[in-house]
Structures are given as C-alpha cells and as structure tokens.
RODO-2510 file (C-alpha; in nm, 4 decimals, decimal comma):
residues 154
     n   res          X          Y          Z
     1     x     3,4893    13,1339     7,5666
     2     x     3,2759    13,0492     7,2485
     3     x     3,5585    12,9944     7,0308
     4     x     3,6789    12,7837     7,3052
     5     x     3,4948    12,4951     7,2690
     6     x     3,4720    12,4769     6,8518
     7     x     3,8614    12,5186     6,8492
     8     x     3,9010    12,2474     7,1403
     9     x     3,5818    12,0131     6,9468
    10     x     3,8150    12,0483     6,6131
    11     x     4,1136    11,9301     6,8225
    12     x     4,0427    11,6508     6,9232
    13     x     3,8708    11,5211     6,6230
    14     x     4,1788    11,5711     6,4493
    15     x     4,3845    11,4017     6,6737
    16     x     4,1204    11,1122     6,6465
    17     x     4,0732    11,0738     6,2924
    18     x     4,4944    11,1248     6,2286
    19     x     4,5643    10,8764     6,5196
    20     x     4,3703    10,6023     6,3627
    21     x     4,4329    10,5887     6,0293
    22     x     4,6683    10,3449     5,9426
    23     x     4,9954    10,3434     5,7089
    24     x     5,0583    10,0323     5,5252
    25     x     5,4412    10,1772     5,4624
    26     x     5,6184    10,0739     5,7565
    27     x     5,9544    10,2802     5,8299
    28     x     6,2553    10,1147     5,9547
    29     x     6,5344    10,3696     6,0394
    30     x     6,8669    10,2188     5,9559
    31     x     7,2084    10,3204     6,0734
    32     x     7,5787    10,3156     5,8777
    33     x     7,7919    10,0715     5,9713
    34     x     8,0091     9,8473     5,7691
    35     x     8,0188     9,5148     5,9254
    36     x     8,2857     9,2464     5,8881
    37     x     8,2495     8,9583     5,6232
    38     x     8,4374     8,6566     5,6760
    39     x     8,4655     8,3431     5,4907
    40     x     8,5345     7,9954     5,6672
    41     x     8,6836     7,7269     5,5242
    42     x     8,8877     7,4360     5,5219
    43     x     9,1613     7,2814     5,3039
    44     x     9,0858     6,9085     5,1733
    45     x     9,2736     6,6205     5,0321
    46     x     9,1470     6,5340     4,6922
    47     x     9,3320     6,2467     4,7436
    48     x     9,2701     6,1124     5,0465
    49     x     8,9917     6,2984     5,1625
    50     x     9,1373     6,4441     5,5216
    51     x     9,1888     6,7952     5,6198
    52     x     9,5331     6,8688     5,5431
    53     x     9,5527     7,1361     5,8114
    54     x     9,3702     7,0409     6,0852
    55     x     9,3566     6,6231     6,0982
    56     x     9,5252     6,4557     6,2913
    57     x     9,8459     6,3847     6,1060
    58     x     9,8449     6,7128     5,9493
    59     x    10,0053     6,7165     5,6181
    60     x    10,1251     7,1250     5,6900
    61     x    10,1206     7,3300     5,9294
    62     x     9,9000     7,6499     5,9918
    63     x    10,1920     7,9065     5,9601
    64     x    10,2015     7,7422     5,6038
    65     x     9,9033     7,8854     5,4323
    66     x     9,8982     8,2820     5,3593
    67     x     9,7199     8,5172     5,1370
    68     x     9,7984     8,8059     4,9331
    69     x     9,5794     9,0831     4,7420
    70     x     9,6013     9,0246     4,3851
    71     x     9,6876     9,3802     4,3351
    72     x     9,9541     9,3329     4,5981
    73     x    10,2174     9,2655     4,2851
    74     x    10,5054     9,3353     4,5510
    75     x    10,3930     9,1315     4,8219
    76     x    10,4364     9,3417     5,0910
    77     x    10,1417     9,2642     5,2641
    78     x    10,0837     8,8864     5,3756
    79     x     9,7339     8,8218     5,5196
    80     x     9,7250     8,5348     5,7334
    81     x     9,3948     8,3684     5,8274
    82     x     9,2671     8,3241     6,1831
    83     x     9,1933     7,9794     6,3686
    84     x     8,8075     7,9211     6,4949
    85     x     8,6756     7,6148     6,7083
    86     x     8,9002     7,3264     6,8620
    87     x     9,0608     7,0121     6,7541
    88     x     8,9758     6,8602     6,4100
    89     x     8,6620     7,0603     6,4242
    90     x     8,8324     7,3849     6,3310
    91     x     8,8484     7,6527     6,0439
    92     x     9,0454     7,8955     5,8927
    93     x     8,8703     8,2707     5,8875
    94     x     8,9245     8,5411     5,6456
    95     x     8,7798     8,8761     5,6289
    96     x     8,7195     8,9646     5,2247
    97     x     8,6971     9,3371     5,1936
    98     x     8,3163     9,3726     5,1970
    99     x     8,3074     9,7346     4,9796
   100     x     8,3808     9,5414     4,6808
   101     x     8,1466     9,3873     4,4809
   102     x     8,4205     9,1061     4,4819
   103     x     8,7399     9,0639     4,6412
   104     x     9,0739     8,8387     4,4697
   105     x     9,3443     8,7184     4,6428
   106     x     9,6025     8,4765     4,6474
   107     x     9,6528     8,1698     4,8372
   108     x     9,9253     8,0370     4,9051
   109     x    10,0387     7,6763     5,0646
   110     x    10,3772     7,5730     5,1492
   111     x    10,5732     7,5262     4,7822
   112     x    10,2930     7,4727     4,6292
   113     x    10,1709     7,7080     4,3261
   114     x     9,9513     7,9833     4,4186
   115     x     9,5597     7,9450     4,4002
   116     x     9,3379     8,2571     4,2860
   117     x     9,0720     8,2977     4,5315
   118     x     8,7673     8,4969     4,4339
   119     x     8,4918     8,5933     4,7183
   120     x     8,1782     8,7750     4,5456
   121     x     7,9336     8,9602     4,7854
   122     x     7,5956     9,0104     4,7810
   123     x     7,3695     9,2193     5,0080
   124     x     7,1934     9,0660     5,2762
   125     x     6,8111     9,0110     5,2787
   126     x     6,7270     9,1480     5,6037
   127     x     6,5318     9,5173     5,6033
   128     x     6,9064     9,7262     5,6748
   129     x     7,0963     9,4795     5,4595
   130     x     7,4606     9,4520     5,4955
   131     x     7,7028     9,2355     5,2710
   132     x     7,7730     8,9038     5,2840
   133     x     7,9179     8,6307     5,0659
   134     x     7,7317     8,5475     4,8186
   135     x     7,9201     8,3105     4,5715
   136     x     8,2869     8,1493     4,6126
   137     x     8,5563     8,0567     4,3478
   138     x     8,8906     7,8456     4,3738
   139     x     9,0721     7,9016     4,0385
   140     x     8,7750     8,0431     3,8432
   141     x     8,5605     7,7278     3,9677
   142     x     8,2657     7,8025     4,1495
   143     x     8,2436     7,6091     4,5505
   144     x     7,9711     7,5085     4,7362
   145     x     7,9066     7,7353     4,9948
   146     x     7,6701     7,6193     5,2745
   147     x     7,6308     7,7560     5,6389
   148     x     7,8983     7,9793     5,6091
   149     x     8,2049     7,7486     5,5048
   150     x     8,3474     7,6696     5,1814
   151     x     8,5770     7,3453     5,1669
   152     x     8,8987     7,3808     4,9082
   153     x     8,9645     7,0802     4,7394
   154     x     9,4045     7,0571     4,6822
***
C-alpha cells in the first residue's frame, strides 16, 4: 500500500504537467487523392467582341471545337470539352491532366488552324494542397485568368 500512493501521486502529475503543455506545431493529417482540375473558358470574337459559341447568333457550333494531346501525333484520341451553366451565360470545361507540371494540347475550331494550348499548374495554398491552374497560354501568349475562366481571343 505505500508504494501505492507515490506511484499513483507521480501519475497524475504526469498526466498534469504533459496535458498542459502546449505544442505550437499543429498536425494536420492529410489523405491521397488526386482531384480533378478543370479550366473554363470561352471563345471570343476579336472582331466583334461576341462569344462565337455561345451568343446568340452563334458563329459555330459546339460539336465544332475539339482538342487533342500534343503528343497525340496520330490523333486517335479527340477530347471534347463539356458544357456548364445555361444560355449565353455558359462555358466550355476541360480537365488538364493535373500530374503534370503542365499540360499541351491542341485546339481545334471548325477549318480553322490549330491553336497550342498550354495549362501550367501550381499547388494549391490550402494546408493538404492539391493542384490547380496556375497560369494559362493561347499560342505561347500568356491569358488572364480570373475566377476560374480564361477567355480565348480568335
């Protein structure tokens, strides 16, 4: 019974002095996962300033525009870019492969020549960061990108 009470005394001062002292390193346990990247964006007009996709007199239509991986010398396989929102307020989506530090592909409109599309990614700045795009290029000329869209000037 003596050693009792020293043993149970040294106990819970431990458990005391190692419960309060505080760690200035805070932990954050992340998982894997690759999450998507996509890139919005519309197709303008130099000329006359109007969406040439989704306006209302549309100079092509959306089966007209279609992408290829630059490496993809054969062309054998055509990436065509998803629709988001409604009516003149939509966009064109494509997922750039996110485990590259930057993904090239080719665009392609109707007859017209093809465009070399360059997406560059970044890492996000959030505590289990995750990529995102971080700079895009139309024919080696870098675009604004703001909340997510980019707007390609033809």
């Amino acid at each position: 019974m003596k050693f009792i009470k020293p043993m149970s005394t040294l106990i819970i001062a431990s458990s005391i002095i190692l419960g309060c002292s505080k760690s200035n390193d805070e932990k954050i346990g992340c998982t894997f996962q690759i999450t998507p990247v996509f890139l919005n964006f519309n197709v303008i007009s130099t000329a006359s300033g109007k969406d040439l996709f989704f306006s209302t007199d549309p100079t092509y239509q959306i089966k007209d525009i279609y992408f290829f991986k630059v490496k993809d010398t054969a062309k054998k396989d055509t990436i065509w870019p998803s629709v988001d929102g409604t009516g003149t307020e939509r966009t064109f989506k494509i997922s750039p492969d996110n485990k590259l530090l930057a993904d090239t592909l080719m665009m392609h409109i109707g007859k017209t020549p093809a465009d070399k599309l360059i997406v560059k990614m970044k890492n996000s700045d959030r505590p289990c960061s995750n990529p995102i795009v971080g700079e895009v290029l139309l024919n080696d000329v870098k675009l604004n990108y703001d909340q997510g869209k980019v707007r390609f000037m033809k």
